[in-house]
C-alpha angles and dihedrals in degrees: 000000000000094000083053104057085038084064096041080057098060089040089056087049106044089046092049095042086045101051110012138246108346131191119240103261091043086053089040085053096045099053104035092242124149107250097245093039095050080045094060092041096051088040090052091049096047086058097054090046101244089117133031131212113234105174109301093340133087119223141169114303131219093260088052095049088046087044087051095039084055096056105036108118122256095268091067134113095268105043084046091049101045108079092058105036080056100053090046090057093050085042091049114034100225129097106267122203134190111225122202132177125238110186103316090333125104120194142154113256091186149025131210116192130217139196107259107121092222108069125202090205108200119177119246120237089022114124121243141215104276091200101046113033124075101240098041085056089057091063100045094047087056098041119075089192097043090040101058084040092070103034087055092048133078111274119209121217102240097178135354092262080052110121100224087165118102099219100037081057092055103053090049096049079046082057102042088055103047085042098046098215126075131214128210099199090194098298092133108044124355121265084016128121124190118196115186135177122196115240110206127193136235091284087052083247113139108257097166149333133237111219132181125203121204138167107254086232095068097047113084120170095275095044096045080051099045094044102044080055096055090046090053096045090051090046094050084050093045085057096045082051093052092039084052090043089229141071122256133177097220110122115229108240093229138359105265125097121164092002088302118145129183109208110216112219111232097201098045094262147086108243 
């Protein structure tokens, strides 16, 4: 009994990570499950965290992600990304995170402390505001699909720095991706500000996002300079490391590859 709903599992999950988020009956048809029965076993994994509601479908959840991230070979984003992002939390002082997307979700895969004594813990594989958070704005200011997804949903004021307005969305998203670089001026969580750059891939497509939180009260004009430079300059190396296939330690003289350019913002936003 127990072998069996072990194998119903995997069944739930390959069909989910092959083909996206799917609704109950479409997960009950493929895989030849009972409806009620198909209803208790999502239920039961959602629980557990190895799926995730979003609306009427059924997606990934955070333990699978963790579970995939963990697996992934060494040539993945991750493994490609760590030395850096390392560095630049040590550089920098502030914990540093790598965000992917998975489908219409954004979330962090992994975290980089650094040594500031004050933390801004955010739990890894949970999705995150799209419209609010640094590194959610990255992707949907990439993303035509994702893009015209959340400016045509309903947006939740997060904060009282959070921009609920269409249009005012979209001009930032218009800025973030001629800029290349994307500010959270507390519109997630108060007295915190997320900074966030886009990493593409060989093909220029959009693969991740490095993304820095800090408290507002740490940042003054030099440092949020100094650290949006230093963020810039590890995510331009992160993608010379995934176009070469390999890791190196050789610094870039500049921050520009394939006529690309981060601008950095003088006065800590994006306007």
């Amino acid at each position: 009994m127990e072998s069996a709903r072990l194998k119903r599992i995997f069944e739930v999950l390959e069909q989910v990570a092959d083909r996206g988020p799917q609704s109950l009956s479409q997960i009950s048809n493929r895989a030849g499950i009972p409806t009620s029965s198909t209803h208790d076993l999502l239920k039961a994994m959602a629980r557990a965290g190895i799926l995730q509601v979003s609306g009427k479908d059924y997606d990934l959840g955070p333990i699978t992600y963790r579970l995939a991230f963990d697996v992934q070979d060494r040539f993945s984003i991750i493994n490609v990304a760590t030395p850096e992002l390392e560095r630049l939390a040590q550089l920098v002082g502030f914990d540093v995170y790598l965000a992917v997307q998975s489908g219409s979700h954004v979330m962090y895969a992994a975290r980089f402390r650094g040594n500031e004594e004050i933390k801004v813990v955010i739990p890894l594989g949970q999705t995150l505001y799209r419209h609010s958070t640094a590194a959610g704005k990255i992707f949907v200011a990439f993303d035509p699909e994702l893009r015209k997804l959340v400016l045509s949903s309903p947006r939740k004021r997060v904060t009282p720095r959070t921009i609920t307005d269409a249009k005012a969305l979209e001009r930032e998203l218009n800025r973030i991706k001629s800029r290349r670089i994307s500010i959270s001026n507390e519109e997630s969580f108060e007295g915190i500000i997320g900074i966030a750059t886009p990493i593409a891939g060989s093909d220029g497509r959009i693969v991740a996002a490095a993304h820095i939180s800090a408290f507002k009260g740490s940042l003054d004009s030099a440092r949020m300079k100094k650290v949006c430079s230093e963020l810039g300059k590890a995510t331009l190396r992160i993608e010379e490391s995934l176009a070469t296939g390999f890791n190196f330690n050789k610094s870039m003289k500049g921050e520009t590859r394939n006529n690309r350019k981060i601008v950095m913002p003088s006065n800590g936003r994006n306007s």
